[in-house]
Structure formats: structure tokens, C-alpha cells
C-alpha positions as CSV (number, residue, x, y, z in Angstrom):
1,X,-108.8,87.4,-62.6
2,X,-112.2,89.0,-60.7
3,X,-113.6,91.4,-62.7
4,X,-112.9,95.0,-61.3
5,X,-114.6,96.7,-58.7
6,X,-114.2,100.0,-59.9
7,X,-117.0,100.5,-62.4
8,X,-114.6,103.4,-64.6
9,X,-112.1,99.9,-65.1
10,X,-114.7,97.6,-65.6
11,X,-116.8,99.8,-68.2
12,X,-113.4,100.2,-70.2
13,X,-112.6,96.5,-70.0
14,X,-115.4,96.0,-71.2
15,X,-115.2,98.2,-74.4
16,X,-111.8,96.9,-74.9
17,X,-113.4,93.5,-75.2
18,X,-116.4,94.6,-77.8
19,X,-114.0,96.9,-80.1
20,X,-111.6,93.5,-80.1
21,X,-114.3,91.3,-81.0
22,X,-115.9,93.7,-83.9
23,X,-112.1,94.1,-85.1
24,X,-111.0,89.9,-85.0
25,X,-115.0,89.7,-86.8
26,X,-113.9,91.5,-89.1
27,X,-110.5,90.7,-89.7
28,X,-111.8,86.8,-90.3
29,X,-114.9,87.6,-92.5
30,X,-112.2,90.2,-94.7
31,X,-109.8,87.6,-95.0
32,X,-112.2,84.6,-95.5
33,X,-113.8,86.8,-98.9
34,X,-110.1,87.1,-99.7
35,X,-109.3,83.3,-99.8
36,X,-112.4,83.3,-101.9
37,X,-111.6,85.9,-104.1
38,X,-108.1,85.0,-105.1
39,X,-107.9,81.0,-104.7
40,X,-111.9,79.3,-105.0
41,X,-114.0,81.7,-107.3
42,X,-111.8,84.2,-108.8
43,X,-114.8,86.8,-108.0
44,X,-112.9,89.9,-107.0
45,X,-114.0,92.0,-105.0
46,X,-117.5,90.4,-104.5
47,X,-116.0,87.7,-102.0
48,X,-114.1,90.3,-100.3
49,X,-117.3,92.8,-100.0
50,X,-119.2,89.9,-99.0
51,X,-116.7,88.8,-96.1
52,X,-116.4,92.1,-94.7
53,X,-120.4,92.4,-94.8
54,X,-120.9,89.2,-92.5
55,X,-118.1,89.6,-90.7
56,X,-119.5,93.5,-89.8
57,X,-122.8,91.3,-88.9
58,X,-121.5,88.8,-86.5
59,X,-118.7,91.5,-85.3
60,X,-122.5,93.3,-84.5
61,X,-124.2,90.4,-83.1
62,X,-121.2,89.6,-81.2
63,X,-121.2,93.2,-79.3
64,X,-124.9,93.2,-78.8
65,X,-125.1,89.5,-76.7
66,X,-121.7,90.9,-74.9
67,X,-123.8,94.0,-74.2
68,X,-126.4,92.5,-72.9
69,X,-124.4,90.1,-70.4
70,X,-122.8,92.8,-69.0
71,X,-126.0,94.4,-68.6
72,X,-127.7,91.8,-66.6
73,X,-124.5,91.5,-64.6
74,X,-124.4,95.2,-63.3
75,X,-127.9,95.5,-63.1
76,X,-128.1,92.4,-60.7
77,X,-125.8,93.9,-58.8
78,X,-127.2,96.7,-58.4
79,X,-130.3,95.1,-57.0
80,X,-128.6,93.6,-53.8
């Protein structure tokens, strides 16, 4: 689908997108400290804290690169 050429709908999509990629981030680094936790190291809740710390990291680096994308997109566009 081409991206929107209302910029209110394209600036929510893109939101949308970030918040969903911080969430799933965090929702696999959670769950990977969990699997940790309760079946490799029995190290509760250091797994689980640990998880959710680099998950909240790449959730963060994940938004920032998106960001910046979508950045260089508009602002090429706006150029023309």
C-alpha cells in the first residue's frame, strides 16, 4: 500500500508503527529473562529485570533508526 498523502495519517501510522515495535521489544526481551529465570538459571527476577532492560534498549534503538527514516523521507520531500 503507498504510504498516505495526508501527512495527519501518515504521522499516526507512523506512531502506530514505533509504539508496536517498543511494545513486541519488549514483550521478547520480558519473556526471553523469563525463560531464563524459570528453566536455565533459576535467577529470579534478575533474568526477568535484565530482559526487560535490553529489550527497553533495542525497543529504543529500534524507534530512534525508524525516526530517523521517516525523517529523511519527509524532509526529502519537502525539498522538491
Amino acid at each position: 500500500m503507498p504510504p498516505s498523502q495526508d501527512p495527519f495519517y501518515a504521522g499516526l501510522g507512523q506512531a502506530v508503527r514505533i509504539g508496536t515495535e517498543l511494545l513486541a521489544a519488549l514483550i521478547v526481551g520480558g519473556g526471553l529473562g523469563w525463560v531464563v529465570d524459570m528453566y536455565l538459571l533459576s535467577s529470579t527476577p534478575w533474568g526477568l529485570v535484565i530482559g526487560l532492560g535490553l529489550g527497553a534498549t533495542a525497543g529504543i534503538r529500534n524507534a530512534y533508526r525508524s525516526a530517523q527514516r521517516w525523517e529523511q523521507q519527509t524532509g526529502s520531500d519537502k525539498r522538491r
